[in-house]
N, CA, C and O atoms as a Maestro MAE file, in Angstrom:
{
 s_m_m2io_version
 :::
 2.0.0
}

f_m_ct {
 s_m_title
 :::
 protein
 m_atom[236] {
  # First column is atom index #
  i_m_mmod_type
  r_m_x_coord
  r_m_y_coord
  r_m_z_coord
  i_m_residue_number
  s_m_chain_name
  s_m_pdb_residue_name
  s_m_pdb_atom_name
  i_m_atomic_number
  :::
  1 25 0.828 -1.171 0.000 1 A "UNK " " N  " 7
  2 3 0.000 0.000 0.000 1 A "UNK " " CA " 6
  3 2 0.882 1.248 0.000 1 A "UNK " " C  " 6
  4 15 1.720 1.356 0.896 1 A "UNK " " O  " 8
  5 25 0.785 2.035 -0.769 2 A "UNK " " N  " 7
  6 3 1.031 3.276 -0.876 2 A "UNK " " CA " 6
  7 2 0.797 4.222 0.221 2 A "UNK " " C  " 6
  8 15 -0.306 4.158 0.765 2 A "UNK " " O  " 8
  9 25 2.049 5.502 0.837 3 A "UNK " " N  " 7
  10 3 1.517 6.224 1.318 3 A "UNK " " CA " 6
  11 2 0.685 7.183 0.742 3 A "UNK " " C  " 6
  12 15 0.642 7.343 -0.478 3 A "UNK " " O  " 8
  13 25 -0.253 8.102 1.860 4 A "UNK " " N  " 7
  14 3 -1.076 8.564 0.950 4 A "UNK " " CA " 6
  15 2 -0.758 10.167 0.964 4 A "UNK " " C  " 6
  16 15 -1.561 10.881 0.363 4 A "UNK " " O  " 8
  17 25 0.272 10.732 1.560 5 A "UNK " " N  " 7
  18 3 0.823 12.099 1.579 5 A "UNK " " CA " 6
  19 2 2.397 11.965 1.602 5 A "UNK " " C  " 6
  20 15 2.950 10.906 1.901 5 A "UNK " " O  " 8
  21 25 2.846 12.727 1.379 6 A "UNK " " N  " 7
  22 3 4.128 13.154 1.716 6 A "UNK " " CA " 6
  23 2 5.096 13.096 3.069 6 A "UNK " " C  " 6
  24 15 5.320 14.256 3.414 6 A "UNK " " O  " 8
  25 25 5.461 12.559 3.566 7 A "UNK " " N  " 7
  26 3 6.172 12.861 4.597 7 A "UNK " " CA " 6
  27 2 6.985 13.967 4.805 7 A "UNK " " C  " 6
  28 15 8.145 13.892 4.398 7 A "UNK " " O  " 8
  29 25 6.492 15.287 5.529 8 A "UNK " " N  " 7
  30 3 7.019 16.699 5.780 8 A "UNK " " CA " 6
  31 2 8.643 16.333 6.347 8 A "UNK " " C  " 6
  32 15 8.925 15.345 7.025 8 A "UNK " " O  " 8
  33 25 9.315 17.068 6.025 9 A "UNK " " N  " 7
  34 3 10.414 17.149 6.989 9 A "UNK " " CA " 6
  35 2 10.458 17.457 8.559 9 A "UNK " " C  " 6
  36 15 11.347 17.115 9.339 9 A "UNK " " O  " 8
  37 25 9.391 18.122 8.819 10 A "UNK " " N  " 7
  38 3 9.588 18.318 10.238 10 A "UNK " " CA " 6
  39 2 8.975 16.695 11.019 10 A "UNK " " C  " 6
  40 15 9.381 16.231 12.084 10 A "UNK " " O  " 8
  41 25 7.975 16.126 10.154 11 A "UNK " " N  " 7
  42 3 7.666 14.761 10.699 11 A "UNK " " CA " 6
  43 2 8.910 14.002 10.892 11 A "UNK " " C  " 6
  44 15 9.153 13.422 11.951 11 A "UNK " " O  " 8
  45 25 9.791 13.999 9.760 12 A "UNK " " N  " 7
  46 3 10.729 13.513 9.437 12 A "UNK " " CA " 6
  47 2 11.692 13.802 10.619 12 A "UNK " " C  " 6
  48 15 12.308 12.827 11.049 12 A "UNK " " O  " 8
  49 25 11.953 15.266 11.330 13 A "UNK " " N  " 7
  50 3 13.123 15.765 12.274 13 A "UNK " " CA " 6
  51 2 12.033 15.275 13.185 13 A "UNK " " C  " 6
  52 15 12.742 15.386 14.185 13 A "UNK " " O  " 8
  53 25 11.156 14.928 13.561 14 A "UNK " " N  " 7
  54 3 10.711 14.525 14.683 14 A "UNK " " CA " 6
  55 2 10.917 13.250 15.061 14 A "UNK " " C  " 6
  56 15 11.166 12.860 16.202 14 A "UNK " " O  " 8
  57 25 10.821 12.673 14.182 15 A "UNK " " N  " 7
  58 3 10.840 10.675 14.576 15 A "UNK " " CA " 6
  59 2 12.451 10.515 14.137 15 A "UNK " " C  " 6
  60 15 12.962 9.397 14.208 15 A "UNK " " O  " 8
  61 25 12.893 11.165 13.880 16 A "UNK " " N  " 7
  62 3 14.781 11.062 14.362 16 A "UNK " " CA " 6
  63 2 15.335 11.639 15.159 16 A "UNK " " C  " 6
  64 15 16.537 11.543 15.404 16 A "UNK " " O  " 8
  65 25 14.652 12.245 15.625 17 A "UNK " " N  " 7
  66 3 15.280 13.289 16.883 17 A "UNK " " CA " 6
  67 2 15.810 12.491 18.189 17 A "UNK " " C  " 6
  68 15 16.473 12.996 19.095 17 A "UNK " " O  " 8
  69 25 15.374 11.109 18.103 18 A "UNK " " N  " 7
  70 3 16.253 10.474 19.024 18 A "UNK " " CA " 6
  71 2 17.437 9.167 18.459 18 A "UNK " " C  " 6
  72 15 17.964 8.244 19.080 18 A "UNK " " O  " 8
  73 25 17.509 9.483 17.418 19 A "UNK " " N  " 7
  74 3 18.173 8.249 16.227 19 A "UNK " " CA " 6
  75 2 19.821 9.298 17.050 19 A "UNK " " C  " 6
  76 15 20.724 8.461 17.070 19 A "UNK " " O  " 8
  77 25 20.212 10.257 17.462 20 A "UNK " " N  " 7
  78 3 21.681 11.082 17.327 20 A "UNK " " CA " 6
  79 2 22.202 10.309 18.587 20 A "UNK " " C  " 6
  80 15 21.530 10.194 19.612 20 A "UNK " " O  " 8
  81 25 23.708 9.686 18.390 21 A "UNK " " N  " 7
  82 3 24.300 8.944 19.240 21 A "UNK " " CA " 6
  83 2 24.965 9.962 20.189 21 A "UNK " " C  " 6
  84 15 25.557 11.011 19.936 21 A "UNK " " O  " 8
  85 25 24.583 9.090 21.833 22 A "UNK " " N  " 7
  86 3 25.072 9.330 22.914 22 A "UNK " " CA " 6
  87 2 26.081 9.272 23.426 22 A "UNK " " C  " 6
  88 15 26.700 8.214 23.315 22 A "UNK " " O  " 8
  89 25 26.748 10.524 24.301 23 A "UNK " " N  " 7
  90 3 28.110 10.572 24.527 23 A "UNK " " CA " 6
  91 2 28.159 9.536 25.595 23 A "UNK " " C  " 6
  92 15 27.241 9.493 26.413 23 A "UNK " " O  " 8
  93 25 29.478 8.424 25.677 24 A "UNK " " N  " 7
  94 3 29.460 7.893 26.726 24 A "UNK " " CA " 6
  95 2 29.932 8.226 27.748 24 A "UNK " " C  " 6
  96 15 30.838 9.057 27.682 24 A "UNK " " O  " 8
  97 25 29.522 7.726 29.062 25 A "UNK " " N  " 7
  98 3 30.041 8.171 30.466 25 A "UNK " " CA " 6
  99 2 31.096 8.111 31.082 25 A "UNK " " C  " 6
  100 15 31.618 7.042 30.764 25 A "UNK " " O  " 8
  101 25 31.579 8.522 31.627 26 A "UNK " " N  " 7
  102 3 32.982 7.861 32.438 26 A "UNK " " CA " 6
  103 2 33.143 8.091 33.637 26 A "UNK " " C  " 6
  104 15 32.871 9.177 34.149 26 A "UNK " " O  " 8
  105 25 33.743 6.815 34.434 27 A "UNK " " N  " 7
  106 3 33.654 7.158 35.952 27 A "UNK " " CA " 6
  107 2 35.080 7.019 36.537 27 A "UNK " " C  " 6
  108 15 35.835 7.144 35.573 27 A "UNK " " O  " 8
  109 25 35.725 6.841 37.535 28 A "UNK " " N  " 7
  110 3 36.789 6.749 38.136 28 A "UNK " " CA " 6
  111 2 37.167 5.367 38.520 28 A "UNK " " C  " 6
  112 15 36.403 4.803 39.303 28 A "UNK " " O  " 8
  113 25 38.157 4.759 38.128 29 A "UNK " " N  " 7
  114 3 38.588 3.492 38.778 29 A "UNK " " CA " 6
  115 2 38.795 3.593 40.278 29 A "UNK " " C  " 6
  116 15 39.801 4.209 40.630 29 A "UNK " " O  " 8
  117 25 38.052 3.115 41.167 30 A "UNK " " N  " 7
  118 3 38.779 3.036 42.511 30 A "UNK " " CA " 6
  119 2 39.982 2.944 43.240 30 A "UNK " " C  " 6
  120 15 40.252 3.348 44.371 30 A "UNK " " O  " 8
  121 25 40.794 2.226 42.239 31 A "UNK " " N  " 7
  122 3 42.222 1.808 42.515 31 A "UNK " " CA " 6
  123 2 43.137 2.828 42.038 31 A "UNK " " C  " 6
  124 15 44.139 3.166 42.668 31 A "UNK " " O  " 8
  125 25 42.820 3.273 41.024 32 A "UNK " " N  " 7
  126 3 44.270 4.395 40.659 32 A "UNK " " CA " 6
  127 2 43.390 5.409 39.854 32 A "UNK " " C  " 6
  128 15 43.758 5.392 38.680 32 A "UNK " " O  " 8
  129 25 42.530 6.140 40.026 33 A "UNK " " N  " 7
  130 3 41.770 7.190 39.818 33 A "UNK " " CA " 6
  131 2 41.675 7.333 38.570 33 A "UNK " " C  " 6
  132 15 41.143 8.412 38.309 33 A "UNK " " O  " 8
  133 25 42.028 6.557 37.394 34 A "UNK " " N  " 7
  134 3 42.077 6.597 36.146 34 A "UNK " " CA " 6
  135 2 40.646 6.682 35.677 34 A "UNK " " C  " 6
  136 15 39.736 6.114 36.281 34 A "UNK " " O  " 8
  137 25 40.419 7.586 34.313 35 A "UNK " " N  " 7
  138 3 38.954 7.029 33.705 35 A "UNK " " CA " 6
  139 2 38.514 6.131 33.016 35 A "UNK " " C  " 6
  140 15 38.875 6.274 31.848 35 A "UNK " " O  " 8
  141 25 37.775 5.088 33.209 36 A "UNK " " N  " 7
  142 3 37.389 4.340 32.107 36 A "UNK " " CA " 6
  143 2 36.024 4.436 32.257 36 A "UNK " " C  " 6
  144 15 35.337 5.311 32.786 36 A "UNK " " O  " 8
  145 25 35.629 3.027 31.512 37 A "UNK " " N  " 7
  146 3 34.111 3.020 31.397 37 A "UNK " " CA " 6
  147 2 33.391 2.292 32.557 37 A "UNK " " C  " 6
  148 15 33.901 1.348 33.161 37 A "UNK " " O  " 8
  149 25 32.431 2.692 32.764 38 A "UNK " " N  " 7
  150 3 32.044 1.407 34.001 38 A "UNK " " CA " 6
  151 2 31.287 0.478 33.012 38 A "UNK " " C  " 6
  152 15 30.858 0.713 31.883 38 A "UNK " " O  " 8
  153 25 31.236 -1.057 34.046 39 A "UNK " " N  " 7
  154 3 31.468 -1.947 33.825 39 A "UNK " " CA " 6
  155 2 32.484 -3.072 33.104 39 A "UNK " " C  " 6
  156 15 32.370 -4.269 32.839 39 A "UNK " " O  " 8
  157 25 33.299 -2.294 32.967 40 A "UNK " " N  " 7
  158 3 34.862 -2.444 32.082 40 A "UNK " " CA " 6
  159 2 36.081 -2.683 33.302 40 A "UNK " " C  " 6
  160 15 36.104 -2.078 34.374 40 A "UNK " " O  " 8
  161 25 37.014 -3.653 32.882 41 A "UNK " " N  " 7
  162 3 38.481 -3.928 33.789 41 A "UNK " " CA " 6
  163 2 38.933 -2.219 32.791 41 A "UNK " " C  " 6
  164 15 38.678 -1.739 31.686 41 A "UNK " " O  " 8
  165 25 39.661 -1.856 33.944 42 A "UNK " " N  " 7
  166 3 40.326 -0.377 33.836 42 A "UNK " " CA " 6
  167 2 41.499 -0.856 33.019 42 A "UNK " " C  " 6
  168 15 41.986 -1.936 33.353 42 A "UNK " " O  " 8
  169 25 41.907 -0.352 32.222 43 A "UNK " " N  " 7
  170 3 42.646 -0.699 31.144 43 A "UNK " " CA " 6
  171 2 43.996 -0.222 31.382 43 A "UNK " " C  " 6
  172 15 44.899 -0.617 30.645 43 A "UNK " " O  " 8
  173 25 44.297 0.820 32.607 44 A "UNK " " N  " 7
  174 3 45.418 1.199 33.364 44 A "UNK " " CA " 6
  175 2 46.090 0.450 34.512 44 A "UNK " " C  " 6
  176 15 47.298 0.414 34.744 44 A "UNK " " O  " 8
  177 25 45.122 -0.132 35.181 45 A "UNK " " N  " 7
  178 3 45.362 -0.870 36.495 45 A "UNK " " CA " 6
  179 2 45.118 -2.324 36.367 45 A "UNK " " C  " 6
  180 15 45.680 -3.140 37.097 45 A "UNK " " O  " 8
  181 25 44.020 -2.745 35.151 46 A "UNK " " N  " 7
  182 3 43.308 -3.923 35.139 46 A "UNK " " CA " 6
  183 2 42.864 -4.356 35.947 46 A "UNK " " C  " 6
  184 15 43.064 -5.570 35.925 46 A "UNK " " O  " 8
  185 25 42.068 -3.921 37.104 47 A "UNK " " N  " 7
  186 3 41.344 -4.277 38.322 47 A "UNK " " CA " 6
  187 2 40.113 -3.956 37.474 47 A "UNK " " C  " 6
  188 15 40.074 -3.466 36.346 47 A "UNK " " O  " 8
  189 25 39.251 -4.293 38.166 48 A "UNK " " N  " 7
  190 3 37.596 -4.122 38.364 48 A "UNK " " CA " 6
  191 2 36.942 -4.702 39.716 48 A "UNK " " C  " 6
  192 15 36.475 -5.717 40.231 48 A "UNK " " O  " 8
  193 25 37.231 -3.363 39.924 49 A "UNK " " N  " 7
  194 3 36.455 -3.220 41.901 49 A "UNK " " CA " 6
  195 2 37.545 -3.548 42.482 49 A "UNK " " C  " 6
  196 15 38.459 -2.730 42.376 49 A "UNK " " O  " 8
  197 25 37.722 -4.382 42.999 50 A "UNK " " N  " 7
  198 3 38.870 -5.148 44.025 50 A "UNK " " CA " 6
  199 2 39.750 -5.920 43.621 50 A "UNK " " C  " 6
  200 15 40.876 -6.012 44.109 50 A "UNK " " O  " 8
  201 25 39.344 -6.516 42.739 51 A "UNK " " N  " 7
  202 3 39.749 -7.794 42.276 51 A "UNK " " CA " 6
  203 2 40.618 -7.229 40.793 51 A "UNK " " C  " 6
  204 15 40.317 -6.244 40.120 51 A "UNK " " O  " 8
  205 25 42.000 -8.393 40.507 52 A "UNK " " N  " 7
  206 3 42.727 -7.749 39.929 52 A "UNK " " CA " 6
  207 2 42.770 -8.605 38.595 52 A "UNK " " C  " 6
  208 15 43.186 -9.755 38.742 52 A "UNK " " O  " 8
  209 25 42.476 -8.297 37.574 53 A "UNK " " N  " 7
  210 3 41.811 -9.302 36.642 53 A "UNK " " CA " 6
  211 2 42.299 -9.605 35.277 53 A "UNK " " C  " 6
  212 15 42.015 -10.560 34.555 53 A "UNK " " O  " 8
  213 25 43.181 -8.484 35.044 54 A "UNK " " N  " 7
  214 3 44.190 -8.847 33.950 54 A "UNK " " CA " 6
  215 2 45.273 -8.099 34.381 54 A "UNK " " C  " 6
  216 15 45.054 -7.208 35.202 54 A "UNK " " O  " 8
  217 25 46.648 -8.333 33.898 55 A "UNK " " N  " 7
  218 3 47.815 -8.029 34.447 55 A "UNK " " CA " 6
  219 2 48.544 -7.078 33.581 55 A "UNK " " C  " 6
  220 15 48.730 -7.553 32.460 55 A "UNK " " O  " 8
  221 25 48.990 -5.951 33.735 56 A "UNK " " N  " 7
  222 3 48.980 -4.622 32.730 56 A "UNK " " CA " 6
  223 2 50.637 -4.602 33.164 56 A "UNK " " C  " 6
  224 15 51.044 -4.451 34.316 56 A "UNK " " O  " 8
  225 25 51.490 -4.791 31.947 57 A "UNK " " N  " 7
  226 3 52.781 -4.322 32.048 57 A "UNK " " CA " 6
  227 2 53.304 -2.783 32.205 57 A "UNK " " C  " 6
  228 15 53.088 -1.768 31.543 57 A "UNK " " O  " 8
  229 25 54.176 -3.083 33.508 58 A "UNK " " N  " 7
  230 3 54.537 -1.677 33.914 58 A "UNK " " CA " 6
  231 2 55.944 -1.250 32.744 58 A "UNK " " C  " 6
  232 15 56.812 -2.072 32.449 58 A "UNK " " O  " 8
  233 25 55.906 0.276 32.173 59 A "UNK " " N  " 7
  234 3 56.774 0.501 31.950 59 A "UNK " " CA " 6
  235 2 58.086 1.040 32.590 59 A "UNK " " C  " 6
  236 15 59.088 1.211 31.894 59 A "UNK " " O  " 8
  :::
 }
 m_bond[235] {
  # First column is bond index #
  i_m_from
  i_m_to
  i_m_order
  :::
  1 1 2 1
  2 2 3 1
  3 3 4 2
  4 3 5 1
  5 5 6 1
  6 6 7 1
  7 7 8 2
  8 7 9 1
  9 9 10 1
  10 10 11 1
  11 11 12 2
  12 11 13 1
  13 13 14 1
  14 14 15 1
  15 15 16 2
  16 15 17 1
  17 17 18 1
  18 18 19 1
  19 19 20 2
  20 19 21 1
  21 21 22 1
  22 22 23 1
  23 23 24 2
  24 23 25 1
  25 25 26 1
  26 26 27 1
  27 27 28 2
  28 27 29 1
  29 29 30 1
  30 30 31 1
  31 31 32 2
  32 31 33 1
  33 33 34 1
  34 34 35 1
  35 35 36 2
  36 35 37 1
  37 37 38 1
  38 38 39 1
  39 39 40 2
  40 39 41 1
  41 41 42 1
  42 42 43 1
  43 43 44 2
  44 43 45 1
  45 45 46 1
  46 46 47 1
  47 47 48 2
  48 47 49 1
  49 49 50 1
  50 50 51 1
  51 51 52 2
  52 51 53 1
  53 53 54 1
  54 54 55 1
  55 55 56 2
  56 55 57 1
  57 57 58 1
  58 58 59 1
  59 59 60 2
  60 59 61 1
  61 61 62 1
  62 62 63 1
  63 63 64 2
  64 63 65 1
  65 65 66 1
  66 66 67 1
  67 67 68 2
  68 67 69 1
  69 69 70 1
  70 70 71 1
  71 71 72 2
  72 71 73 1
  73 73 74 1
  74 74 75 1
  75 75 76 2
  76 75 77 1
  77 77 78 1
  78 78 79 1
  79 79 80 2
  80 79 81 1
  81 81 82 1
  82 82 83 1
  83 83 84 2
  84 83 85 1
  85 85 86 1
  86 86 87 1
  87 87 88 2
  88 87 89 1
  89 89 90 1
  90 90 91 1
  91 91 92 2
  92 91 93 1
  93 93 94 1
  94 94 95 1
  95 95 96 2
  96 95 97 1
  97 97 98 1
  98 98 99 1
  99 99 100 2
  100 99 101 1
  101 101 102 1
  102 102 103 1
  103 103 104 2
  104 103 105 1
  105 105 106 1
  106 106 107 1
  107 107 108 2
  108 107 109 1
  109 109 110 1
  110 110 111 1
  111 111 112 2
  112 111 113 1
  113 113 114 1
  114 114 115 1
  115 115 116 2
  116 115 117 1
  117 117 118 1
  118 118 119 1
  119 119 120 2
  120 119 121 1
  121 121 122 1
  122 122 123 1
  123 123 124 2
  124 123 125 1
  125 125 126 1
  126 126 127 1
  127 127 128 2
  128 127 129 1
  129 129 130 1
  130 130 131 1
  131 131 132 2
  132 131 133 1
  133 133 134 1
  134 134 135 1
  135 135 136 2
  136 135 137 1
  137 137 138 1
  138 138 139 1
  139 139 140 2
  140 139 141 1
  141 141 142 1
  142 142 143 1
  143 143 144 2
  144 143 145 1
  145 145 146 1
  146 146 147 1
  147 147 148 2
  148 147 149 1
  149 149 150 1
  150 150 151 1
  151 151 152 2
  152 151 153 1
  153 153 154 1
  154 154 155 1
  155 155 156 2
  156 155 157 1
  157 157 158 1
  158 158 159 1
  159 159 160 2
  160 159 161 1
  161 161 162 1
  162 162 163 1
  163 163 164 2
  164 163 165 1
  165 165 166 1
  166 166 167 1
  167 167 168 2
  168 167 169 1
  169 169 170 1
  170 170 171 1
  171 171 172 2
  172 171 173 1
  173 173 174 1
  174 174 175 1
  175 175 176 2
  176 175 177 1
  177 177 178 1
  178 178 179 1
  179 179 180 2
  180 179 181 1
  181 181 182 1
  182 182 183 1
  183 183 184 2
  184 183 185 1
  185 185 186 1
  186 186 187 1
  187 187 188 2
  188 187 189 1
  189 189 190 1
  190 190 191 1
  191 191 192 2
  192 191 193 1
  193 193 194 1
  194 194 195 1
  195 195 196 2
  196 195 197 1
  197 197 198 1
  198 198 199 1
  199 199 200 2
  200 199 201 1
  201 201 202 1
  202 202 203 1
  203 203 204 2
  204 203 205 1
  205 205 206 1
  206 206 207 1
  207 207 208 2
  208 207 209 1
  209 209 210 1
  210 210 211 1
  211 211 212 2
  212 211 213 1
  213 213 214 1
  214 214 215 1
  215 215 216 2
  216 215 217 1
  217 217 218 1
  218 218 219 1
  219 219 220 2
  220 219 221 1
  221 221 222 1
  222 222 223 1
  223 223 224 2
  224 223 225 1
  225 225 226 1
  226 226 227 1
  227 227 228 2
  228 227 229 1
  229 229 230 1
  230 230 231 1
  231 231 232 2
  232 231 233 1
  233 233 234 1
  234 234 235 1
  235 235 236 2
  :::
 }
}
């Protein structure tokens, strides 16, 4: 079936107005104040929470 009008542009900026990607968050590693993402091993310390979970070569 055919539409039966045009789709306006402002219909158009309306039903995409939530399609524009979100900045992600960032929080503080507990262990060495670094930022990463939460729910992520900290990619500086490799802990997540307490626990030390991959092993990050020191330079």
């Amino acid at each position: 079936m055919q539409p039966k009008k045009k789709t306006t542009a402002r219909k158009k900026g309306f039903r995409r107005s939530h399609d524009a990607l979100k900045a992600t968050g960032f929080v503080t590693c507990p262990s060495c104040q670094e930022p990463k993402l939460p729910h992520q091993v900290c990619p500086s310390c490799g802990n997540y929470g307490d626990v030390e979970v991959i092993r990050v070569k020191t330079k």
